[in-house]
C-alpha positions in Angstrom: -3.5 68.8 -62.4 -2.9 66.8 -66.1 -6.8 65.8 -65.5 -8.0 69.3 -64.6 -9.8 70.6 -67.4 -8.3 74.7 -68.2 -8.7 76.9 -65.7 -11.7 79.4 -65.5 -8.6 82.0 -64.4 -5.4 81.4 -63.8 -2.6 84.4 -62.0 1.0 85.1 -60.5 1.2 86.8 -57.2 4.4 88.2 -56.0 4.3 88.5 -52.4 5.3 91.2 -50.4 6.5 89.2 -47.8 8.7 86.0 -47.2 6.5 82.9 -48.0 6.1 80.0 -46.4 3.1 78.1 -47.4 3.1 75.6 -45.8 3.0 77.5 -42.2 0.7 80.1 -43.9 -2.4 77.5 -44.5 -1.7 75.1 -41.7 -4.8 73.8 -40.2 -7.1 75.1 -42.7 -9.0 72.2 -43.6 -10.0 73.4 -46.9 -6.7 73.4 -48.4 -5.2 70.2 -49.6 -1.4 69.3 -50.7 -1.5 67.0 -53.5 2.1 66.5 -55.4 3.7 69.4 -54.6 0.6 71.5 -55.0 -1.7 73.3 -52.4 -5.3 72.6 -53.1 -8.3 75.0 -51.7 -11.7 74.4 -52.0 -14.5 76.4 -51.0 -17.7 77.8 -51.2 -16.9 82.0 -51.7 -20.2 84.2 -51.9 -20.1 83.9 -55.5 -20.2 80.2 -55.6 -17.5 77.2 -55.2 -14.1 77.4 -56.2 -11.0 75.3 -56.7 -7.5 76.9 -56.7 -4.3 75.2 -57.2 -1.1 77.3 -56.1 2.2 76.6 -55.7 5.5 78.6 -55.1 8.2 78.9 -57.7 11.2 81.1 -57.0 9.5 84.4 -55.6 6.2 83.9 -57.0 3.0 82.2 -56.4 0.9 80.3 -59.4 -2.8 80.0 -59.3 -5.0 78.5 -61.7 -8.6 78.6 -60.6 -11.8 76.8 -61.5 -15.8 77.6 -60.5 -17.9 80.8 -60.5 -16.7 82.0 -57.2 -12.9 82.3 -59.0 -12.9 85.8 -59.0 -13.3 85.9 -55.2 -10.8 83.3 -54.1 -8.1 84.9 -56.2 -9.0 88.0 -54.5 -8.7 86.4 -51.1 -5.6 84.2 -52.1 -3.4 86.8 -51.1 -4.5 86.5 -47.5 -4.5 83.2 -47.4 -1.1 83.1 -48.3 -0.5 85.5 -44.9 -0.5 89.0 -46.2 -4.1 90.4 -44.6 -2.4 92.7 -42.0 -0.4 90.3 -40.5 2.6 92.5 -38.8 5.9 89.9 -37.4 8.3 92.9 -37.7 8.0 92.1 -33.4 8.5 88.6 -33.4 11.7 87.5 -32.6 12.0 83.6 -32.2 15.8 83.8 -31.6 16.3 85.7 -28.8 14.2 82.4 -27.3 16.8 79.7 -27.0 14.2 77.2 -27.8 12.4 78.5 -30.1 15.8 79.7 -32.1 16.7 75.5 -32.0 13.1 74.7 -33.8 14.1 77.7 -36.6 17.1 75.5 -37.0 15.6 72.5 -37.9 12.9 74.3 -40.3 15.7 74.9 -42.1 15.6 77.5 -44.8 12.3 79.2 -42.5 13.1 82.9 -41.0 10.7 84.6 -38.5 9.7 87.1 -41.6 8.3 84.1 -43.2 6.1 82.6 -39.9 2.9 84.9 -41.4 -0.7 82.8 -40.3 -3.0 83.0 -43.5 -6.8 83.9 -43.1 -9.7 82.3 -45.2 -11.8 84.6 -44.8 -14.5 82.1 -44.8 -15.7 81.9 -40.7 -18.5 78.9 -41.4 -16.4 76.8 -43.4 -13.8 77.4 -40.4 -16.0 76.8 -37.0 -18.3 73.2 -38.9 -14.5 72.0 -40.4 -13.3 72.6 -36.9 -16.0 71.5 -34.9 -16.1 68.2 -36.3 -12.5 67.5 -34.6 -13.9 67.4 -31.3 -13.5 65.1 -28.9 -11.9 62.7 -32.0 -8.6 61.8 -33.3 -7.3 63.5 -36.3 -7.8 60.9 -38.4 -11.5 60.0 -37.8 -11.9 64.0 -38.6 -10.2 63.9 -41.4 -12.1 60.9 -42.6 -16.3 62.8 -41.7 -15.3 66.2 -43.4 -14.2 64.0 -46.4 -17.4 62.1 -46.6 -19.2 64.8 -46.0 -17.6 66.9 -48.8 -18.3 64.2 -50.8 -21.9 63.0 -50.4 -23.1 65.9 -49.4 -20.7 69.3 -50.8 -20.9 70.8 -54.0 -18.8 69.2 -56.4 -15.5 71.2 -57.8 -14.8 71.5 -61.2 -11.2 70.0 -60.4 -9.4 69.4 -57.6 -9.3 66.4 -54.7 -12.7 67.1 -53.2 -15.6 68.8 -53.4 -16.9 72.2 -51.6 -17.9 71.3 -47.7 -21.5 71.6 -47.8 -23.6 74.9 -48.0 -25.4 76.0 -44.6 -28.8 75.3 -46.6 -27.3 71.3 -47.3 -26.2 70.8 -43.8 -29.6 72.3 -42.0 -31.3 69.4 -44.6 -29.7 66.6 -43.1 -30.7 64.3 -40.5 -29.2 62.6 -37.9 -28.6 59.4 -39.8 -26.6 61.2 -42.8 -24.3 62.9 -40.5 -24.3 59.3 -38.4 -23.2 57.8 -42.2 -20.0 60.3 -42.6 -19.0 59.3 -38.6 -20.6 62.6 -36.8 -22.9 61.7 -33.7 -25.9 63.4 -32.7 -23.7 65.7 -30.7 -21.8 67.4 -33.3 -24.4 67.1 -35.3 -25.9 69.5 -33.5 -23.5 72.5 -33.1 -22.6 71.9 -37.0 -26.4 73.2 -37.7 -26.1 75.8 -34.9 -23.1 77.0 -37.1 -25.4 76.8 -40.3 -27.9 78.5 -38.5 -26.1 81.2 -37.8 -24.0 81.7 -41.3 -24.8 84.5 -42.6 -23.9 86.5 -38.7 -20.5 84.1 -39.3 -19.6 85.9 -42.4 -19.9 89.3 -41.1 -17.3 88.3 -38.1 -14.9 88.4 -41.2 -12.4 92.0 -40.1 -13.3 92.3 -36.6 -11.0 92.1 -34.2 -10.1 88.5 -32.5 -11.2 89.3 -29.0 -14.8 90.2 -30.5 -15.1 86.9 -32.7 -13.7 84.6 -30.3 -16.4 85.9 -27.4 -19.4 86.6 -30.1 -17.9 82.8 -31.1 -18.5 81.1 -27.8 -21.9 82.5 -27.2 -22.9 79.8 -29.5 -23.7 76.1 -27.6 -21.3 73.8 -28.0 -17.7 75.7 -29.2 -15.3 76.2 -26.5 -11.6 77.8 -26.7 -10.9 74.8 -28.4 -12.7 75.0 -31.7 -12.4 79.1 -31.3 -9.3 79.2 -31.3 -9.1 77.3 -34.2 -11.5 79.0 -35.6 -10.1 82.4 -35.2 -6.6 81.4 -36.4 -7.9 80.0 -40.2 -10.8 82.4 -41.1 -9.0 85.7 -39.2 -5.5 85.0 -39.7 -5.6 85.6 -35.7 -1.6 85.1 -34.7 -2.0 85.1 -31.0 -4.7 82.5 -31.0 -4.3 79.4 -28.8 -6.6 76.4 -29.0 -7.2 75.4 -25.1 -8.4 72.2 -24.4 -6.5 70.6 -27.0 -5.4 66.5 -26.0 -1.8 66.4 -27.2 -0.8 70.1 -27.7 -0.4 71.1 -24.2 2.5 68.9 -23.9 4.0 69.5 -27.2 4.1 73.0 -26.6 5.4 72.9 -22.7 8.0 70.4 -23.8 9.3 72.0 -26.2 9.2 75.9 -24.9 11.1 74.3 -21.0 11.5 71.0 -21.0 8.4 69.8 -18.7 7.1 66.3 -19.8 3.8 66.5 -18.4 2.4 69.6 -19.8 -1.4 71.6 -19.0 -3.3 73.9 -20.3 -2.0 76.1 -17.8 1.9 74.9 -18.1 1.3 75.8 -22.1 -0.2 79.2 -21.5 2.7 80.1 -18.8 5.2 79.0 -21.8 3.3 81.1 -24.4 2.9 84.1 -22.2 6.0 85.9 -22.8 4.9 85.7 -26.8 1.3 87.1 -26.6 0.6 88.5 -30.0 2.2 86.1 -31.3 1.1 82.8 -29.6 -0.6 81.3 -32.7 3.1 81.4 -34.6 4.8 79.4 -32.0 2.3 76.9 -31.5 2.4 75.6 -35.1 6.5 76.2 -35.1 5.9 73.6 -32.3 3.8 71.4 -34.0 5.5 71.7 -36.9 9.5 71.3 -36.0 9.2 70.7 -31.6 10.6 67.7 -30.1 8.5 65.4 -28.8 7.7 64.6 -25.5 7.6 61.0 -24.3 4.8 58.6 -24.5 1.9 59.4 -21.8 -0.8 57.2 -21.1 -2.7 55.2 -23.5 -3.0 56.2 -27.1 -6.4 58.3 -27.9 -9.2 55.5 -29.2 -10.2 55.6 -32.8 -14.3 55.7 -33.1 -15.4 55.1 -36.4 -19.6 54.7 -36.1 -20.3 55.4 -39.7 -19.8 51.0 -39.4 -22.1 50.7 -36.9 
């Protein structure tokens, strides 16, 4: 932050709530830890914004840079997992595994386990969709290119804005072929930038409206829904099906099973419904790990070829 120039706007929030930032913002591909600081940057509907926050004691600090500051601040409440999200009937202890993974997350109570919402549904379903059918890290590395050659830059943080739903609809095959996105994802990215605007306006309706309104469009499944539902809603019972390692991780860790399914990890979630979204990323998170199964998933990077 010694290179950022001063803030446009800068604030303290107190939660409410017990705060866990970490858990709040996990899987929102927008937010970025850089030394000890939590990094978001996105494109509001006043314009791109930068906000670095970080705890201290029982406050949050946020300076803020862009013209869409005044929204993010606004929103950055939410993100931090106070937008209606009610855990007063979660109770991870009376679950003897789930009361072993509170243990090692250390100073983490159930009060804290609160699943932040963006509020930002395109930026959600293109981040998202562009981790299918690819390992983490090839993701990780097309949304940075991406944000980079072809986002709006950030007055400071690690990255710029991902790109508009005006940018993405102008690129062709061979830019998103550049960043490491076939023609495949390439194509449900601009069905999400087709259909922004409709996006935006799934933002307060309830999950089991976005996540079937969601999967009318071609190309997203449960997978990328789910996702989807759990970063720009806040949705805390949402479950990502289809998922390559996370069936196991969470069957593993809620009875033992090496050789989790989808259907193993729904059984396992079932008794938390409401909730489902919490324990999955207290399992990804703090679970044990299953053993070794099969061969390790390829790494595809065509932006070389």
């Amino acid at each position: 932050m010694t290179d950022a120039p001063p803030p446009t706007a800068s604030t303290t929030i107190r939660p409410r709530h017990q705060l866990d930032i970490a858990f709040a913002v996990r899987g929102v591909k927008t937010v970025r830890r850089r030394q000890g600081v939590h990094w978001w940057t996105t494109d509001t509907p006043e314009g791109v914004a930068a906000v670095a926050f970080r705890a201290g004691g029982d406050l949050v600090r946020a300076d803020a840079w862009g013209t869409g500051t005044d929204w993010a601040l606004t929103q950055l409440p939410a993100l931090l997992g106070a937008r209606d999200d009610d855990v007063d009937d979660f109770e991870p202890r009376a679950h003897p595994a789930l009361a072993s993974l509170l243990q090692r997350s250390g100073p983490a109570v159930s009060g804290s386990l609160r699943i932040g919402a963006t509020g930002r549904w395109y930026e959600a379903l293109t981040t998202n969709t562009i981790g299918q059918r690819v390992v983490t890290a090839d993701a990780k590395a097309s949304r940075e290119r991406l944000c980079h050659r072809h986002g709006e830059p950030a007055a400071a943080g690690p990255t710029g804005a991902f790109p508009s739903p005006d940018r993405l609809l102008a690129l062709a095959d061979h830019d998103f072929h550049r960043v490491g996105i076939e023609r495949s994802r390439a194509r449900v990215l601009r069905v999400a930038a087709k259909y922004a605007e409709r996006l935006e306006r799934l933002d307060g309706e309830p999950a089991a409206h976005a996540t079937e309104w969601l999967q009318r469009l071609p190309g997203v499944g449960p997978w990328t829904t789910g996702l989807t539902t759990a970063v720009a809603g806040g949705d805390p019972d949402a479950v990502p099906v289809g998922d390559f390692h996370l069936p196991r991780l969470v069957t593993f860790a809620l009875t033992g099973e090496q050789n989790g399914t989808d259907e193993t990890m729904l059984e396992a979630l079932a008794p938390f419904a409401g909730h489902r979204q919490r324990v999955v990323r207290l399992v990804k998170a703090y679970g044990p790990r299953p053993n070794p199964h099969g061969p390790a998933p390829f790494r595809s990077d065509i932006s070389r070829i």
